[in-house]
C-alpha positions in Angstrom: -69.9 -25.7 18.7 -71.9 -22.8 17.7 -75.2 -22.7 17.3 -77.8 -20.2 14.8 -81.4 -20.5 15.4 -83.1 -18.8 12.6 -87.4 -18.4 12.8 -88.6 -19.1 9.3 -92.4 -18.9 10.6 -94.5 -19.3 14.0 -93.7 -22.5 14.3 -90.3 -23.5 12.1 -86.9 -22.5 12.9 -83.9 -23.2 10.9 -80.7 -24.1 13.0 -77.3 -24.2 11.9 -74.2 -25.9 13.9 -71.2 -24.3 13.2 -68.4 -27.6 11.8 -66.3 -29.0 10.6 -68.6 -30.2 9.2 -71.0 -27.5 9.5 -75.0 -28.7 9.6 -78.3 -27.1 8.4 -81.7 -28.6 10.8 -85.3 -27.5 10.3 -87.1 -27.5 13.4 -90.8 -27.4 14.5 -92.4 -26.4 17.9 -95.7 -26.1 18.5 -97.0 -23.5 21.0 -98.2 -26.3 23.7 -95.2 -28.1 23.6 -93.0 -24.4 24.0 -95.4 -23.5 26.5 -95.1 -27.1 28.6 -91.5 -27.1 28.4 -91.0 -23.3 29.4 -94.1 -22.0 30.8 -93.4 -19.1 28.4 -90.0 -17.7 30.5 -87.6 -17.7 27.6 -87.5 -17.0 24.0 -88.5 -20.3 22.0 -85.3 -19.6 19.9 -83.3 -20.2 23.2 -85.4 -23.4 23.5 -84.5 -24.6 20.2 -80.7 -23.5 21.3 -80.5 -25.4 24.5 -82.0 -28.5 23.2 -79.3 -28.4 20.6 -76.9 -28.3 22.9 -78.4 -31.0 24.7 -78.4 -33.0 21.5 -74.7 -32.2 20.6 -73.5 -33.6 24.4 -74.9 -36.8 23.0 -74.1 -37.4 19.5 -72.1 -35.7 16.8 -74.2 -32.5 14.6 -73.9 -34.7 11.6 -75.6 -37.4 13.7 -78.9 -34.7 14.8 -81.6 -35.6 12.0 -81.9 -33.0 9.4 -86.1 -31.9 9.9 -87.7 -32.7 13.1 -90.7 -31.8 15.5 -88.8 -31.0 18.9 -90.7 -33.5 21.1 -89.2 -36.5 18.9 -86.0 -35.4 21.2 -88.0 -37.1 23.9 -88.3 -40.7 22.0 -84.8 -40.6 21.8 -83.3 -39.3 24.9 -86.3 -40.4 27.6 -84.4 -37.9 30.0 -84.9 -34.5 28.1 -88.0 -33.1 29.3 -86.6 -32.9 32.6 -83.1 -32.4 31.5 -84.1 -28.8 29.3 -86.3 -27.9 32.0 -83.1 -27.7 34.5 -80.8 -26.2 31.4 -83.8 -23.2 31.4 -84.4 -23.0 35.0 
């Protein structure tokens, strides 16, 4: 599926997943959870991408909640952190 991550602000992105059906997700990230989870190396759009994909090799787009902070990934899929750190590394 494609994926279009969209910064609104500093800290909100808006990310759409290409259907059928196609879904709209806002997304926030704050700066120490980028900076923990990246250590700055990529763009926190390609973040937001990656963890999307992460998302979408677990459950269907029109399962992925709709507004969300990024770490709420974590209570969800315990292995993530580690997971996105490997996808980015």
């Amino acid at each position: 599926m494609q994926i279009h991550v969209e910064k609104l602000d500093e800290k909100t992105f808006r990310v759409e997943v290409a259907g059928p059906p196609a879904t709209t997700h806002t997304v926030t990230v704050e700066p120490g959870y980028y900076e923990k989870l990246t250590g700055g190396s990529v763009p926190v759009e390609t973040l937001i991408e990656k963890s999307f994909e992460f998302l979408l090799e677990r459950e269907p787009n029109t399962s992925i909640l709709r507004r969300f902070s990024l770490p709420v990934i974590q209570s969800y899929f315990p292995e993530y952190e580690s997971t996105i750190r490997r996808m980015l590394g």
